[in-house]
NUDOFI-923155 format. One record per atom (N, C-alpha, C): residue in one letter; z, x, y. Coordinates in steps of 0.02 Angstrom, whole numbers, padded with zeros to 5 digits, always signed. Example, Ala and Ser with C-alpha at 12.3 -4.5 7.8 and 13.67 -1.06 7.14 Angstrom:
<recs>
a+00390+00660-00284
a+00390+00615-00225
a+00390+00660-00165
s+00354+00642-00112
s+00357+00684-00053
s+00394+00645+00002
</recs>
This chain:
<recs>
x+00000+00041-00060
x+00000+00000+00000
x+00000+00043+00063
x+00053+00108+00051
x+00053+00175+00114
x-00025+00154+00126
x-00043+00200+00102
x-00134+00224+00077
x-00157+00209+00100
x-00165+00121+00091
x-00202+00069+00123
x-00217+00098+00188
x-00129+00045+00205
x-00132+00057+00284
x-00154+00110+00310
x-00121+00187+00297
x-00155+00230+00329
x-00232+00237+00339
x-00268+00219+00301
x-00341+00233+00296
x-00365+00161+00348
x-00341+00105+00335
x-00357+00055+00390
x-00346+00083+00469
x-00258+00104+00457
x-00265+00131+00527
x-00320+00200+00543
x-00328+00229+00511
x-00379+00291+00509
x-00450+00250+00547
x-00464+00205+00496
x-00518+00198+00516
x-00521+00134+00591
x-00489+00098+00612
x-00441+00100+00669
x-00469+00143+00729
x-00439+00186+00711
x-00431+00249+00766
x-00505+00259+00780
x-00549+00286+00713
x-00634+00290+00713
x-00660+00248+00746
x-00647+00180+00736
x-00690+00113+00776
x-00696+00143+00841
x-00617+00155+00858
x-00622+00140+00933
x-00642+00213+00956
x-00666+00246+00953
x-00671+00327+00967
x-00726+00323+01008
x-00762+00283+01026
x-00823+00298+01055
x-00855+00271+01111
x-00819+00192+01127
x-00864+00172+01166
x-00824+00205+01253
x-00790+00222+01268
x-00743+00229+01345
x-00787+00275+01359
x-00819+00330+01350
x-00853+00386+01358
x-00930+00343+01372
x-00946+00291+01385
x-01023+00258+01399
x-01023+00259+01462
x-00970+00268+01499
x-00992+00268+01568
x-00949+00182+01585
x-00983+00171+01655
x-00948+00114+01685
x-00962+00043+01636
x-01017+00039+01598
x-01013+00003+01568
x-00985-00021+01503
x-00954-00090+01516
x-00906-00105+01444
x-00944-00085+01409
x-00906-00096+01322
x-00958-00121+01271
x-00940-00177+01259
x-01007-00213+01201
x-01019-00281+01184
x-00977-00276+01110
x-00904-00319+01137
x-00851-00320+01077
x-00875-00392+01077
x-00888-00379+00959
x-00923-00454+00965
x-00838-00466+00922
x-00775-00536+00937
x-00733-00541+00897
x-00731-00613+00874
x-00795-00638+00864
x-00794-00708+00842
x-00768-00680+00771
x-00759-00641+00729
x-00726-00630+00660
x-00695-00565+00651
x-00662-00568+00606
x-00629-00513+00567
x-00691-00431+00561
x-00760-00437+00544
x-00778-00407+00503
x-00843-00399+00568
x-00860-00437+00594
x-00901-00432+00669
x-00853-00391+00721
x-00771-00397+00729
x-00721-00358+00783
x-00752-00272+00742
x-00745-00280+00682
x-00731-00202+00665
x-00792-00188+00660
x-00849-00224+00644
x-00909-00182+00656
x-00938-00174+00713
x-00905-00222+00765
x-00936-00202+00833
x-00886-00150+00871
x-00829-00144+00849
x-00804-00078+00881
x-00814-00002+00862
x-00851-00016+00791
x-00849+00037+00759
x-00928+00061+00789
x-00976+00018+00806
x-01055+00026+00826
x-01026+00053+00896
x-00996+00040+00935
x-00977+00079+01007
x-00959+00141+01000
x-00911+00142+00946
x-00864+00216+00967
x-00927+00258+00957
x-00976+00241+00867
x-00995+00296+00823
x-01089+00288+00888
x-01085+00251+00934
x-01136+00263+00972
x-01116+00307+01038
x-01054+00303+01064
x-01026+00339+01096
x-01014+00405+01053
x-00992+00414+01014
x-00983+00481+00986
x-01059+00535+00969
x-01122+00500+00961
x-01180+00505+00951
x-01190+00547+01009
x-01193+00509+01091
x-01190+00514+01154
x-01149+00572+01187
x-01086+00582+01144
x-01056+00616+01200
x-01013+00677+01141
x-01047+00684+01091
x-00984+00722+01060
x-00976+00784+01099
x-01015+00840+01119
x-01010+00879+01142
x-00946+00870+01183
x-00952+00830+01217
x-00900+00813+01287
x-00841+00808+01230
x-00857+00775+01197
x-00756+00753+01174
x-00728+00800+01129
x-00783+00860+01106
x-00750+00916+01068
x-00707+00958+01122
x-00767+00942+01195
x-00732+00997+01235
x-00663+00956+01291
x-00650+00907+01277
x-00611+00882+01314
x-00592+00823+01275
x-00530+00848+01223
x-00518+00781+01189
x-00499+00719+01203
x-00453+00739+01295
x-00414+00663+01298
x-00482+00619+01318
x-00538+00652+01317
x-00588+00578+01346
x-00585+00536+01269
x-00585+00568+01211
x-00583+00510+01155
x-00510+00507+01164
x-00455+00512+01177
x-00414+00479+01169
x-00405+00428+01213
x-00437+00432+01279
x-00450+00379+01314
x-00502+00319+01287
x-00536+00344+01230
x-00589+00284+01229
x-00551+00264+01153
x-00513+00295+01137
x-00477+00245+01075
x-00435+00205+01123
x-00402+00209+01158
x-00353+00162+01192
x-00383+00121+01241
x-00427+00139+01257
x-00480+00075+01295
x-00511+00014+01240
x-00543+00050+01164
x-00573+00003+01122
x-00505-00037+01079
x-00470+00006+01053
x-00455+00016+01002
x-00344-00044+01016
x-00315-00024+01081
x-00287-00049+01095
x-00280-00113+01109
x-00348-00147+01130
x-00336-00221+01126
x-00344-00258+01053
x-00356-00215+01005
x-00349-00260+00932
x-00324-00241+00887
x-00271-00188+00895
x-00245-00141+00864
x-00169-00158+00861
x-00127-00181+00813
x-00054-00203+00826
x-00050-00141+00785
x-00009-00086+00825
x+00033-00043+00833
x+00108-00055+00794
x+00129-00103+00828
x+00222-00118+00823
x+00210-00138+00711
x+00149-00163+00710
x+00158-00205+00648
x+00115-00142+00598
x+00096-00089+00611
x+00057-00051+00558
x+00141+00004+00566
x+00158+00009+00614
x+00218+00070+00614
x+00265+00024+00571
x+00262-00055+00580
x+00334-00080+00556
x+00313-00054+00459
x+00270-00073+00446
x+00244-00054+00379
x+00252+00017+00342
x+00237+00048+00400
x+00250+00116+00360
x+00330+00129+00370
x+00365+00115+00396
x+00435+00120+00385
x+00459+00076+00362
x+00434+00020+00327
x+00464-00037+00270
x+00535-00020+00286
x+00574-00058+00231
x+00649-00051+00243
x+00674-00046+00285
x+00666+00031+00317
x+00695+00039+00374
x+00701+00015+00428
x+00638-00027+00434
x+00615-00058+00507
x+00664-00090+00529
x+00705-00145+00484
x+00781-00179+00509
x+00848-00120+00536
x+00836-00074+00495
x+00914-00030+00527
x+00884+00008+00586
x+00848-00003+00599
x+00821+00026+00667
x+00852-00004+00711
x+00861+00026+00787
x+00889-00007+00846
x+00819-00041+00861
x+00824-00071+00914
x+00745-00085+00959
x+00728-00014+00990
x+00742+00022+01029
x+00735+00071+01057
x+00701+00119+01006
x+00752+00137+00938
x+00719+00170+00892
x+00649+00147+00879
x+00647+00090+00863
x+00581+00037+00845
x+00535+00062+00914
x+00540+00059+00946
x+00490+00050+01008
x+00482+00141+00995
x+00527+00189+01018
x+00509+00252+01007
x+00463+00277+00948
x+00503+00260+00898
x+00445+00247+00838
x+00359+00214+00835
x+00347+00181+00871
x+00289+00146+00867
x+00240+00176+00932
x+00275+00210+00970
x+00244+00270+01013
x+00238+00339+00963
x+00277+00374+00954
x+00266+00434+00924
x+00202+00413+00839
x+00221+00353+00809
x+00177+00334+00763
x+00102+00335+00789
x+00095+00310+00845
x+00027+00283+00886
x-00018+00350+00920
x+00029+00394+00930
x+00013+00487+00987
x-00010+00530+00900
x+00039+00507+00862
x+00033+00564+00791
x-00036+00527+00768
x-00073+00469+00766
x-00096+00458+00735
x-00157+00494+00771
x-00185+00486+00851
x-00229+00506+00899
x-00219+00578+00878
x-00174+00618+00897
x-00186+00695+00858
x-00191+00702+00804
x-00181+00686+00767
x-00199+00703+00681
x-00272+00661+00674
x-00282+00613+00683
x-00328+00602+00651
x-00397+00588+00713
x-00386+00558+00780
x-00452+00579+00842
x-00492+00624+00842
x-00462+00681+00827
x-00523+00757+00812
x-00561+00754+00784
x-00554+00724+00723
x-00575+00729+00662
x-00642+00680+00659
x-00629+00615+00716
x-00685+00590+00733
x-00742+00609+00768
x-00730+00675+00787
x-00780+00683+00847
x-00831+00703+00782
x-00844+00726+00705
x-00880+00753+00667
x-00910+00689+00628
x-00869+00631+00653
x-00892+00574+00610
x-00957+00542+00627
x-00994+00523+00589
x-01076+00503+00591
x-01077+00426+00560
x-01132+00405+00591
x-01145+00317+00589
x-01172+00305+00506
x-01208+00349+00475
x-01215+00341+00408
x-01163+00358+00334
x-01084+00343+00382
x-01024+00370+00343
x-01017+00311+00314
x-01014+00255+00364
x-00965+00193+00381
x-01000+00140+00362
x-00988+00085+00329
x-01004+00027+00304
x-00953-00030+00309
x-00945-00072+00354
x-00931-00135+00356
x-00931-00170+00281
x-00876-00187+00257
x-00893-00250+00227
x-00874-00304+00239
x-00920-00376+00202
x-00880-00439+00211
x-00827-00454+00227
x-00801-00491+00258
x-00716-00517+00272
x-00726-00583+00195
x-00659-00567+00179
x-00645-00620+00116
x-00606-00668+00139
x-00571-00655+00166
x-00520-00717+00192
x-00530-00782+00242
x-00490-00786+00229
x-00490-00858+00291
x-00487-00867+00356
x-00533-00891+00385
x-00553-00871+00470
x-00492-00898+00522
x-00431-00942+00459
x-00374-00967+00507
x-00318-00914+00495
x-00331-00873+00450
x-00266-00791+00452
x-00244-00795+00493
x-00178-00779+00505
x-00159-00757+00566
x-00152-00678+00583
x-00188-00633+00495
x-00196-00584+00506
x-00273-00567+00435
x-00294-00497+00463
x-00343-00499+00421
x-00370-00398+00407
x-00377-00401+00338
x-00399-00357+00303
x-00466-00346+00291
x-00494-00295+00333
x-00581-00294+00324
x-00593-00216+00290
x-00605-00237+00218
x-00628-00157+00185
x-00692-00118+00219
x-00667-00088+00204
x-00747-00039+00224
x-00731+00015+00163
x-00800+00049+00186
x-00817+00113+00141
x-00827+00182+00161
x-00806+00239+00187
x-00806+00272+00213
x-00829+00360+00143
x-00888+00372+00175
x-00910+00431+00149
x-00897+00497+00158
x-00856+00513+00127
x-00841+00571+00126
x-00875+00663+00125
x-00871+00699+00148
x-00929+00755+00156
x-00946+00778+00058
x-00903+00752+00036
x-00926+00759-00067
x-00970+00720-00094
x-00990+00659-00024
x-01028+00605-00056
x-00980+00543-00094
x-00925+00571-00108
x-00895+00505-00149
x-00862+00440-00098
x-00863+00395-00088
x-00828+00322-00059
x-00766+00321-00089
x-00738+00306-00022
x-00651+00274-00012
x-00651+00221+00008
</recs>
């Protein structure tokens, strides 16, 4: 279940990596669904990253600015950190909780943002959403290619 999440949030982080670096213009976030939000954030970043990698190897906070421009308005933070600290999440203070879900959110942009600037549009595959369009939350697999060729 770790796994999961981490790789959702991973790929998360990827969506949004790309579009803030287009210049003054938004991008076209399509969120009529589950599986249209993540493929249209993920077509910005990995078209922005196309566009500008040079720039964001040499100046990373511009992708960290364009994950928190895309990636922050659909991104619950408080509820992927509450997960990875299961259990614990109750003996936490609020303060702890809130500190926690910052340092969770900065560790995730350094560990794993860099790593996007090498990522390419023929990695990533959208799939179907399975669930129900009244969720009040929702799980969209994807497939992500690895430089061995094998899918995760």
């Amino acid at each position: 279940m770790m796994r999961r999440t981490l790789r959702l949030l991973l790929l998360l982080a990827g969506l949004v990596a790309g579009a803030v670096a287009r210049g003054a213009e938004a991008p076209k976030i399509d969120a009529s669904g589950p599986s249209q939000l993540i493929g249209s954030v993920a077509e910005a970043m990995l078209e922005s990253l196309e566009m500008h990698r040079a720039e964001y190897r040499k100046d990373p906070s511009r992708l960290d600015a364009l994950i928190n421009e895309l990636m922050l308005p659909y991104f619950d933070a408080q509820y992927a950190a509450r997960l990875v600290l299961g259990r614990h999440w109750t003996a936490a203070s609020a303060e702890q909780r809130a500190r926690f879900v910052d340092a969770f959110y900065h560790s995730m942009l350094r560990n794993y943002g860099r790593a996007l600037v090498d990522f390419t549009p023929d990695r990533l595959k959208v799939l179907p959403y399975q669930g129900s369009a009244e969720a009040p939350s929702a799980t969209v697999r994807t497939q992500v290619r690895k430089n061995d060729g094998t899918l995760v």
